[in-house]
N, C-alpha and C positions, 0 to 999 in steps of 0.2 A: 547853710549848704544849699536849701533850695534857693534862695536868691541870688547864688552866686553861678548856679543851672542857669536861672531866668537868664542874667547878665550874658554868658557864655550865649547861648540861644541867640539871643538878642543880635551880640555885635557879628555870630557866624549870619545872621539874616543880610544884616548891612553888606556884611564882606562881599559874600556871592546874591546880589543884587539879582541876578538876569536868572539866576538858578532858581530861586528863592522863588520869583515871582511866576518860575512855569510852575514848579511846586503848589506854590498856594493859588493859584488862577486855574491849576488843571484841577486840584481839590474842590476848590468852590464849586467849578460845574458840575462836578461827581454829585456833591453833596447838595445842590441844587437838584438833581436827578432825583436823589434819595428823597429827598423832600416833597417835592409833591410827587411825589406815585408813594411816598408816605399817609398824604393826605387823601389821596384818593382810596387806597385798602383800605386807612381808618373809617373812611366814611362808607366802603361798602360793609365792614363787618360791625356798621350800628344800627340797621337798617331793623328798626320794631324793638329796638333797646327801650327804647321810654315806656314801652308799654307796662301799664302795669299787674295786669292780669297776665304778663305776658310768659309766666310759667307756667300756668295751667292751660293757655289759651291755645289749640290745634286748628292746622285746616285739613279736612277732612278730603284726601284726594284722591285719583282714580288711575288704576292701572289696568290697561284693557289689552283684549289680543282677539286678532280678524282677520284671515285667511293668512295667518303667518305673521301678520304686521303687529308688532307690539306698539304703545302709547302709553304717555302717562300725561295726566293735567290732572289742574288744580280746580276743575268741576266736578259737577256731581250732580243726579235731578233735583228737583225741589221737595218729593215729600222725607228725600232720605236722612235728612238731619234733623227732623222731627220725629219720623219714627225712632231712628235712634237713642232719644233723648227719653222716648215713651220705655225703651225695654231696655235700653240699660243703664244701672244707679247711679255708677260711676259719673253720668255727664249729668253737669249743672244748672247750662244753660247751653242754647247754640243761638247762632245770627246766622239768615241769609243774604247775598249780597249778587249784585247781576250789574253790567252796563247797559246804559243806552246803546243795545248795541246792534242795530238798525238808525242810528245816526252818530255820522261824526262830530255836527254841533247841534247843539237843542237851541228852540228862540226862548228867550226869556221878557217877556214883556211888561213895564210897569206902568198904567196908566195914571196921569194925574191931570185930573179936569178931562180936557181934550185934546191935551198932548200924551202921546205912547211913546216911551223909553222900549225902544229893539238892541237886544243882544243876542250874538251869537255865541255860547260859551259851549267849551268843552269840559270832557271828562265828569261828565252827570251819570247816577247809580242809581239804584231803588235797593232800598235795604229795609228788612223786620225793625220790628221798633225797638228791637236789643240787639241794635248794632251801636250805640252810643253807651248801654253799659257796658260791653266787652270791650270797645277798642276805646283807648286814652284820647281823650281829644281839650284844649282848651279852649272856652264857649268864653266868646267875650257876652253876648246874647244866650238867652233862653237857659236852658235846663235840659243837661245831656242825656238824663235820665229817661225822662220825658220826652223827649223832643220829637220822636216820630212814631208815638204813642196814635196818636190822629191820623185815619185816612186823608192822603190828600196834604201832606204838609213836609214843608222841606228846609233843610237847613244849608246855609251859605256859607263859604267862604269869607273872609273879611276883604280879599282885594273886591268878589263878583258884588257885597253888599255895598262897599265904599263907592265901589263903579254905578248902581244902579242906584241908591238913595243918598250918596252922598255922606254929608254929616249927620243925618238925619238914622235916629233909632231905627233898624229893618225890621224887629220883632214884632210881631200879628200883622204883617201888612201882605196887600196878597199882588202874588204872581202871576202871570195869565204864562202858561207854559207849554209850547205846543210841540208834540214829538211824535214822529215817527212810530217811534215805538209802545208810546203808552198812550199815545193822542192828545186832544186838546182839554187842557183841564186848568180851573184854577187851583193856584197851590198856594195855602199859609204859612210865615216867614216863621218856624218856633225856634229857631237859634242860628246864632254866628260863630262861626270858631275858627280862631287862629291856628294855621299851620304850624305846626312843629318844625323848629332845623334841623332836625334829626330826621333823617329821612324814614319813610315807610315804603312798604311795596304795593300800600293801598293811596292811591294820588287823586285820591275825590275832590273837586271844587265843589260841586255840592250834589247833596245825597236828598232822593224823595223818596217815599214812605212808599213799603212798596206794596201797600193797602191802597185800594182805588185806583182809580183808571182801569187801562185794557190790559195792564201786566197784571193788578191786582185780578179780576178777572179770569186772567190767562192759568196764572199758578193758583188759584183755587181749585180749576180744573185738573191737574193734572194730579196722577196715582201713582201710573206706572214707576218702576225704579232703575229700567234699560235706558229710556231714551228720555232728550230735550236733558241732555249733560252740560246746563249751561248755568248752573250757579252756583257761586265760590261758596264755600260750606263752614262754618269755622264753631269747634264745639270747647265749651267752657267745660274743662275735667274738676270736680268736685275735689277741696284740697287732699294730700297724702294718694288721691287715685295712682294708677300706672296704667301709663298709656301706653307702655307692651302689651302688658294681659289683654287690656282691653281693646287692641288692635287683633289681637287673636279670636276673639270671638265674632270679627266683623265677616268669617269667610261664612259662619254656617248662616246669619244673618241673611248673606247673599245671596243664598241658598236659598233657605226659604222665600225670601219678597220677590226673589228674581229670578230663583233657577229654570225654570221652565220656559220664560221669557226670552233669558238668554240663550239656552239649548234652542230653540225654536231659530232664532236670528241666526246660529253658529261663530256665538262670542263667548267669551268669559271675561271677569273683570274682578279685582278685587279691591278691596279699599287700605284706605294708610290714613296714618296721622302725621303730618310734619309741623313740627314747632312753628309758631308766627316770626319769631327771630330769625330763623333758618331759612325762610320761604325766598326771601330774597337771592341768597349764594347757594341752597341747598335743595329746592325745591324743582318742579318739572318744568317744562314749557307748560303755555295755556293758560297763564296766571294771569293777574289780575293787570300786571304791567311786566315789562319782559324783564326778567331777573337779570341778576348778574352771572358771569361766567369766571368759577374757579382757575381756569384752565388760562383764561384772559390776567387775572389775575397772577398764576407764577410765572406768567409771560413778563408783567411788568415788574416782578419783583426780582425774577429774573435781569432782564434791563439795569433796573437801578442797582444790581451788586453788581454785575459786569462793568459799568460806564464807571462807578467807585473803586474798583479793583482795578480799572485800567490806572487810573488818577495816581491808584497807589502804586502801581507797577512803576509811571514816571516818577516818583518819589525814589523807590528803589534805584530804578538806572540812575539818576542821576548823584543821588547819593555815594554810590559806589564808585560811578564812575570817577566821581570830586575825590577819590581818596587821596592821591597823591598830594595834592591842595594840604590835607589836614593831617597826614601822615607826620610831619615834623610836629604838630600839636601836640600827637597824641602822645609819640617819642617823647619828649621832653614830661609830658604829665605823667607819665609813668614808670620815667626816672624819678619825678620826686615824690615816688610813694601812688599816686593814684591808682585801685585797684580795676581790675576790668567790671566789674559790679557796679561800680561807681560810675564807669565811661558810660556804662549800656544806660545806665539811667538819664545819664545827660542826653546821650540822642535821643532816647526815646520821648525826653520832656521835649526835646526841641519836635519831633517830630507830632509831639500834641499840640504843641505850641502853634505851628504850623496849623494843624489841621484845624486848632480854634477858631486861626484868623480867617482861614477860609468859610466856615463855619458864621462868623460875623458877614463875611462877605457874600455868602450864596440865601442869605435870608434876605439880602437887599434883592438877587438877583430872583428868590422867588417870588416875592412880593410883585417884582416889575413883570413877572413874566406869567401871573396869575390869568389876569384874562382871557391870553393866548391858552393854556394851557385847559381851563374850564371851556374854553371852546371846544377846543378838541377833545378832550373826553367826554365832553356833554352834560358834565358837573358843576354844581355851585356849591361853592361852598362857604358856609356858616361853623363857627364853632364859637361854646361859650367860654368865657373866661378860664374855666377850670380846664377845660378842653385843650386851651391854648397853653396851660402850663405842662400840662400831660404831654403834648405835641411836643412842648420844645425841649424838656426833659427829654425825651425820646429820643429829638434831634440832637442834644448836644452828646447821649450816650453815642449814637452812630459816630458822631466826630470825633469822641476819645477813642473809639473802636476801631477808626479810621485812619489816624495816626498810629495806634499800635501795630495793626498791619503792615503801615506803610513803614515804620521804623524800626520792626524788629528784626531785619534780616541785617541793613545797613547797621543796626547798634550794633551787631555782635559781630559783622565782618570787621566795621572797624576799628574794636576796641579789643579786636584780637591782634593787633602789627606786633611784630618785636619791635622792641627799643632798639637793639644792638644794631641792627640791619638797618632802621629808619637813619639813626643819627648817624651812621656811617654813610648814608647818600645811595644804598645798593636797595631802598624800596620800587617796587613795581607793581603795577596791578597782576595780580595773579590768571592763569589760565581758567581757573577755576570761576573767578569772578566775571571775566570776560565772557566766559561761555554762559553762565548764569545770567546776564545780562541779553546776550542772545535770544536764550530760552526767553527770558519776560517781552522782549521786543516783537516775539513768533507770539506768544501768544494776546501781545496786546491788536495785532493784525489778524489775530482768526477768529478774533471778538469781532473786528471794523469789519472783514470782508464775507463771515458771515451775516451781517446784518446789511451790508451791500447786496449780497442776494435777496436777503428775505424780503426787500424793502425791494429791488426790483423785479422780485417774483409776483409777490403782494400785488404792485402797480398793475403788473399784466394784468392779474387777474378782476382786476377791478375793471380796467380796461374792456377784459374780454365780455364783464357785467353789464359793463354801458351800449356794448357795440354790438351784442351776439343779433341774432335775428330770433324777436319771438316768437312768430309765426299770426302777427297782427299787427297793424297798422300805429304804432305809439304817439309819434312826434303828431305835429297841429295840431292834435286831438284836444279839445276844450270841454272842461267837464264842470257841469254848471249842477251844485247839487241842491238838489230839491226837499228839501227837511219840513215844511210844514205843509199841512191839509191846503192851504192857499196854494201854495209854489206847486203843489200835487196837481191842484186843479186849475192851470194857469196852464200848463202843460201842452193841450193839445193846440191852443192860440199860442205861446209859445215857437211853440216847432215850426208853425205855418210862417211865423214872422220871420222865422229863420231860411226856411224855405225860399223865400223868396229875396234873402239876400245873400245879394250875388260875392259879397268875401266867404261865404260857408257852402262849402261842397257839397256835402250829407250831413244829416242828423238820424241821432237814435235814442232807445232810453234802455232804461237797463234799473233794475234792482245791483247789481254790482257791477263793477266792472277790474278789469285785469291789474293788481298791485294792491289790490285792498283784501280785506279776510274776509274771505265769503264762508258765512256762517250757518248756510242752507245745505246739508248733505243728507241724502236719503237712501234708505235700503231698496234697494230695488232687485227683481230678479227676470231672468227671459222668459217667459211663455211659456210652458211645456214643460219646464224644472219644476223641484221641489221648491215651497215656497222659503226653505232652510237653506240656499245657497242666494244668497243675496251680494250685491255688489254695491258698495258705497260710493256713490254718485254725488258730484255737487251739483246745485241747481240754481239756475240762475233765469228772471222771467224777463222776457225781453219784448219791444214792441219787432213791428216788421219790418225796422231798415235801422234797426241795431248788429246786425252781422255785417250789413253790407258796410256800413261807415267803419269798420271796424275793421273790415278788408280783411276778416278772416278767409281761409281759402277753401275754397266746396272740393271733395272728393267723390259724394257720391249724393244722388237724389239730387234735392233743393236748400234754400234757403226761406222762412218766414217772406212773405213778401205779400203787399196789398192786389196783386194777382190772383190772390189763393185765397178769398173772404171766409172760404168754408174752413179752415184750418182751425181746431179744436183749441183749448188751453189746453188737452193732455198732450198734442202733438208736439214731437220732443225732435233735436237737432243732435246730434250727440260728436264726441269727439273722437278721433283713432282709439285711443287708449280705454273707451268704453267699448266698442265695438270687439277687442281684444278680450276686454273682463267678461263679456255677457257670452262669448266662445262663438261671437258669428265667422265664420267661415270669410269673410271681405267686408269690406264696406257697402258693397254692392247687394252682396246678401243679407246686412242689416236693412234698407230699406226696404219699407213694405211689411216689416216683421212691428213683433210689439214685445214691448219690456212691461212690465206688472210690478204693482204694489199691494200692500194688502193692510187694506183700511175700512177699520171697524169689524173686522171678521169678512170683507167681500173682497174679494180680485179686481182694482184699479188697472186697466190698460193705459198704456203710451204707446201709442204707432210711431216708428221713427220713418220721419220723411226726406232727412237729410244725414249727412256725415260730414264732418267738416275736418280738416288738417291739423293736426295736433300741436295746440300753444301755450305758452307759460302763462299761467291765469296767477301763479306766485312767485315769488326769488326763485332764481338758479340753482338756491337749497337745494329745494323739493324736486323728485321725480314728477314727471306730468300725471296727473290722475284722472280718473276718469270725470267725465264733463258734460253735464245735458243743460239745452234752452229752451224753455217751455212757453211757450206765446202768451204774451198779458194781453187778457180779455178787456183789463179795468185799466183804466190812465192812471196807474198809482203806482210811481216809478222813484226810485229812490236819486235819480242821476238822470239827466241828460248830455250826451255826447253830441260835441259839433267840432266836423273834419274840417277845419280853415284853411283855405287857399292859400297856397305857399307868399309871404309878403304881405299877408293881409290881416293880420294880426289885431296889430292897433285900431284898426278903421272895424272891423270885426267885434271888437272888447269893446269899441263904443257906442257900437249900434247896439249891438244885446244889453248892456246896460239900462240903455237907453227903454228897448222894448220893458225890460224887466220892471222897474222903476213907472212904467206907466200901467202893467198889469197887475204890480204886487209893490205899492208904495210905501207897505209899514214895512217891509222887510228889507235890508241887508243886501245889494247885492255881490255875490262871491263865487270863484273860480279858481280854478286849478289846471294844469297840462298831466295830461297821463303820463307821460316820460317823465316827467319829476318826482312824481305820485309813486312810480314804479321803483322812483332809485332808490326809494324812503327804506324800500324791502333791505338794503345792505348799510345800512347805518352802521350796525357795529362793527361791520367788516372797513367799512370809510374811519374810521377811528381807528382801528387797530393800523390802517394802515398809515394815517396819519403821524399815529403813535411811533411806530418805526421809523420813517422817516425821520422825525425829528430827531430822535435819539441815536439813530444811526448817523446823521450827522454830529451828532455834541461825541460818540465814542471815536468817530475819525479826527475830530479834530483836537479830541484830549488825546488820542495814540499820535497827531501830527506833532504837537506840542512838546509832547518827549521826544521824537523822532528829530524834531529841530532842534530842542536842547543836546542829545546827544551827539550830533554832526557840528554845535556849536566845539562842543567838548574835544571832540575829534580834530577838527580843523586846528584849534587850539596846537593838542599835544604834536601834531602835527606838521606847526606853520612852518619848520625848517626843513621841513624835506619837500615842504610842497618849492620851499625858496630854493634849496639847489636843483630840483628837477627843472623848474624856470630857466635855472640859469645854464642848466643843461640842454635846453631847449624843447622841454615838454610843450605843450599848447594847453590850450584853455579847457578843450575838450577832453583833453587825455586825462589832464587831471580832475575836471569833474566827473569824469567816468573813474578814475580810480577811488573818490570820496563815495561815489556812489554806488557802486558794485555791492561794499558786502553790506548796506542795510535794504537794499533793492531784492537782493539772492534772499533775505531772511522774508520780506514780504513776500515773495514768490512761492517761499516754503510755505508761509501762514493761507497762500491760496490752498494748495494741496491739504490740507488738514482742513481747514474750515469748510470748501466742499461739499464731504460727502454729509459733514453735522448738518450745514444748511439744507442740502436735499432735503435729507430726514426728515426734519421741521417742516419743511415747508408740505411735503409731501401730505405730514399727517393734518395739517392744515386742509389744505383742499381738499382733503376727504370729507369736509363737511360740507362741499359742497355738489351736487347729484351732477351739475355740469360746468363742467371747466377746462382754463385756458393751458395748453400740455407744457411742460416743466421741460424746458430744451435746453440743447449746450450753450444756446447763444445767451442766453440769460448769464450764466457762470462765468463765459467766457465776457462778457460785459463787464462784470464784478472784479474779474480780475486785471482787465485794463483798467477799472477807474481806480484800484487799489496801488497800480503800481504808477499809474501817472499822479497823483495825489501822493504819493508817497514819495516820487521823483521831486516834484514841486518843491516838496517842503525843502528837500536834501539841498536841493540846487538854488536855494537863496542863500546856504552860507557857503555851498562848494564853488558858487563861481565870484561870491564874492574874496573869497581865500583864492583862489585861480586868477582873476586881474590884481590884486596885490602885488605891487612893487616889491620885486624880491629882496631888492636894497635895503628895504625893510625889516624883513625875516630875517638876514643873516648877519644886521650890522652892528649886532653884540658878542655874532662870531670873532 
């Protein structure tokens, strides 16, 4: 019986050739859809799966609230996961973990004889010496246990060792390592360890001990439990513990180490534990690497049933539509006995059958389309053998679940015909199925043309990202960064070489600059308040002609400038939106005034002498916040900025090169443009919008694909009236206006309905962003010209090829 299903499948394939193949080609793309945004959720919900501690393993995170503004991150001070460890039984062990985060790349330098190996690598930490027994790692080198046991000793990656020693064993050999952040030190190699393909949300190329140097140092000193919430905390729960209970005792905790400190500030904060597994999809901003987004997530999972269900929707119409075709089959097979149970199984094998082959064909097509698509989401992806049968298991469930959708509406419509009615010649497709038909066509169009908006709403607003005005000078801007104590002190020869070439406008230097995270913010309050209303300030130190190249705009006072030698380090520039926070009455009436800190128990002044015009120092996200520049006394600048003459680019890139190379010869030389620096902030959003686009193209052109199948269909049952309206003297246009009216009218309807869902969406979308481009009619009204001309297109390849058809044709079996 089943082989005589297969058979029967089989020759209905052959039969309907052109049917067959929109079916299985519109399948495959669906199922091609399915597939990698398959691979992609897989791989966001394995994210700390290897680990093996990783059921008792927590990070210990922080949720705080400040004039109203609530937060959470995945920091916490430095003595708090120590103490905790001290008073309560339950924890086993804890690791602390921090970035170089006062540099975007560290040098790593390996001398041998009198030649120096310079690299400039990313993504370097400082971590306790039980950060290799808590988190899984495998050590082609050294001993995990051990390994950062020793001040002073760091462990590599396998590409940063391969890269620096070659074939050559890395273990005990030493590093000269110079940073920003912890200084120049030499470091010893105690182990290598291979990345895992399984992703983590910790993405260390390599980790130094964060015993010695100036971090070592830095967190010996420090007690407090309020402030310097700047390292990721992760505590080992002793087995059978509960890390409710013991989440519940972290508030009196608080209390005690911290309440008065906090009352004094006018904070509170409490702590949490979130699983190492979870941190990834579950966990806050602030973390170690930006997590992923749930919400991102049923966005694509979303996608891939829609673009599948469209696929199957063309399955449907056209199946139905084919009744007539198979109408005399079914008649006669159930004259001789064949029950409807037995029909519906036949199409539904045929319509797995189908969805297999597509199934075989959308794996070539994912295969080919892997790169592209690991582009655009920003993923690579690795899976092991077991992995791979898991995946395809998976995939082939979706394809039998895919056919069943798509087959079970067509089984049962057409294994319900009467016999008596078919074999007497009086079948027809029913009003019922027509209109059913309808319906799937409305809503295979409020899939395509709501994802035509979203995808030209999206656009805008990326648009609006690119172009809005930040309220500072972005474009020519050359940002030369300065990472080691050399490049520090090169600095002021440097700038003069600059100075006097004539492709650079201005220079300036700066500890940050606008698109990067500035990680300096401090409690500051006005003069004359309680020292309990504090306003959190960021801070950024800058020389005297880092505002002007910067073309920030002056409102009130001055600017930093070598006119003004007497000008303090406390002397502060501040922005509109601090001038707001600290309740001065204008800008005008901030200058001349002073903002206070309170350090070591004594009252710190800042005189502010300027006010400047309020600019996006982050993404569009964020509200503007308040903003102070404090004058560097000392040439130890993280960044120098050079404003290049419009065209002068290249001639510009090679003279500073040039200069660089002769005052800083072991090192590297590297650069960046602020405006690119700046776009890096909408990354995810550049993605998401990528991701629509594509897919909004593959859901129009799997809803076009039925839509031409069906007009084939049409034209079809129709070739005899199209031949006597010809011969009646209709014209070309009349009648592709008659072929095309009622699948045009139904697209028109799928505008109306799609609409107001796309608003929605998009609506709740840009709500994550503080400033954005306004959601107007012209946007919809867009969507739904490109929906009905696109949809015209299709119709009018087979309606005006049916419309020049020789009617002598059409009627000369009449």
């Amino acid at each position: 019986m089943f082989k005589s299903y297969i058979k029967l499948a089989y020759r209905s394939i052959l039969k309907n050739k052109m049917f067959s193949f929109i079916n299985i080609f519109g399948l495959a793309i669906g199922l091609t859809c399915c597939l990698l945004i398959s691979m992609y959720i897989y791989k966001e919900f394995s994210y700390d799966s290897y680990q093996k501690l990783g059921d008792r393993l927590y990070q210990l995170d922080t949720y705080s609230k400040m004039d109203g503004k609530e937060g959470r991150s995945g920091k916490t001070p430095a003595p708090m996961a120590p103490a905790m460890q001290q008073e309560f039984p339950e924890i086993e062990s804890y690791t602390r973990f921090i970035d170089a985060f006062q540099d975007d790349k560290t040098l790593l330098q390996y001398q041998t004889g009198k030649d120096v190996k310079s690299f400039y690598e990313t993504k370097g930490y400082f971590a306790d010496s039980t950060f290799f027994r808590l988190f899984t790692y495998n050590f082609r080198e050294g001993n995990p246990a051990t390994a950062l046991n020793e001040p002073n000793s760091v462990v590599l990656s396998e590409e940063i060792a391969n890269k620096i020693f070659g074939s050559e064993p890395a273990l005990n050999k030493t590093l000269h390592i110079n940073s920003t952040t912890n200084g120049v030190y030499d470091f010893k190699v105690t182990g290598v360890f291979i990345p895992s393909k399984i992703p983590s949300h910790i993405d260390a190329r390599f980790v130094m001990s964060m015993k010695g140097g100036e971090v070592g140092e830095w967190v010996s000193g420090l007690t407090d439990m309020v402030n310097n919430n700047m390292f990721y905390s992760y505590l080992l729960l002793k087995p059978g513990a509960d890390a409710k209970r013991l989440e519940a005792k972290f508030d009196a905790f608080i209390q005690q180490h911290a309440g008065s400190d906090l009352k004094a500030s006018g904070r509170s904060k409490k702590q949490y534990l979130t699983p190492v597994k979870d941190i990834h999809l579950y966990a806050t901003e602030g973390n170690v690497t930006p997590g992923g987004s749930l919400s991102f997530l049923y966005i694509l999972i979303s996608i891939a049933a829609v673009t599948l269900l469209i696929a199957c929707v063309n399955f449907m119409n056209l199946s139905t539509a084919q009744s007539s075709k198979r109408a005399m089959e079914i008649g006669v097979r159930k004259v001789l006995g064949a029950e409807q149970t037995s029909l519906v199984r036949q199409f539904l094998l045929e319509a797995v059958l189908l969805s297999f082959i597509s199934l075989l064909i959308s794996l070539v097509f994912a295969v080919l389309l892997m790169p592209l698509f690991e582009k655009v989401s920003g993923k690579t992806f690795y899976f092991s053998t077991g992995e791979y049968i898991y995946l395809f298991a998976g995939f082939l469930l979706i394809a039998v679940i895919a056919g069943l959708i798509a087959g079970t509406y067509p089984a049962y419509y057409l294994s319900a015909f009467k016999p008596i009615k078919v074999l007497k010649g009086k079948f027809s497709n029913s009003l019922a199925a027509i209109s059913f038909r309808k319906v799937l066509v409305v809503f295979q169009f409020v899939i395509s043309v709501a994802l035509i908006v979203a995808s030209i709403a999206i656009s805008n607003q990326m648009h609006y990202l690119r172009t809005k005005d930040l309220g500072f000078q972005k474009d020519q801007q050359l940002v030369i960064p300065l990472r080691t104590t050399t490049a520090k002190a090169i600095y002021p020869a440097l700038k003069n070489v600059l100075f006097t070439n004539t492709s650079v406008a201005a220079t300036g230097a700066s500890i940050y600059y606008p698109g990067i995270v500035n990680f300096t913010d401090w409690l500051l309050y006005k003069q004359g308040t309680p020292a309990s209303q504090t306003r959190d300030v960021y801070i950024n130190r800058v020389d005297n002609s880092f505002l002007q190249t910067m073309g920030v705009h002056l409102v009130a006072g001055r600017l930093f400038s070598k006119d003004f030698p007497a000008d303090t380090a406390n002397s502060i520039v501040l922005n509109e939106q601090g001038v707001k926070d600290f309740g001065f009455t204008s800008p005008e009436d901030a200058v001349g005034k002073n903002i206070a800190a309170t350090r070591d128990g004594h009252e710190v002044l800042f005189p502010i002498v300027g006010v400047v015009k309020d600019f996006h120092f982050e993404g569009l996200q964020s509200h503007i916040q308040a903003y102070g520049f404090l004058l560097n006394k000392r040439p130890d600048y993280s960044y120098l900025i050079a404003h290049i003459n419009g065209g002068a680019i290249k001639p510009a890139l090679s003279s500073i090169a040039a200069a660089w190379s002769k005052l800083n010869p072991n090192e590297p030389f590297e650069y960046s443009f602020m405006d690119q620096d700046f776009q890096k902030n909408y990354i995810a959003e550049e993605r998401l919008a990528a991701i629509i686009r594509y897919f909004t193209i593959v859901a129009i052109f799997i809803s076009c694909l039925g839509l031409f199948g069906l007009t084939t269909f049409s034209v079809e049952q129709r070739i005899k009236e199209i031949g006597i309206r010809k011969v009646l003297g209709a014209s070309t246009t009349g009648i592709v206006s008659l072929l095309s009216k009622d699948f045009l009218s139904l697209v028109f309807i799928s505008f109306f309905i799609a609409s107001p869902i796309a608003w929605y969406f998009i609506h709740q979308w840009l709500e994550s962003f503080a400033y954005k481009a306004p959601f107007t009619m012209w946007i919809i009204a867009a969507a739904c010209i490109a929906a009905l001309l696109i949809a015209f297109l299709t119709i009018s390849i087979q309606a005006i090829k049916a419309a020049v058809t020789n009617p002598v044709k059409s009627l000369r079996t009449e």
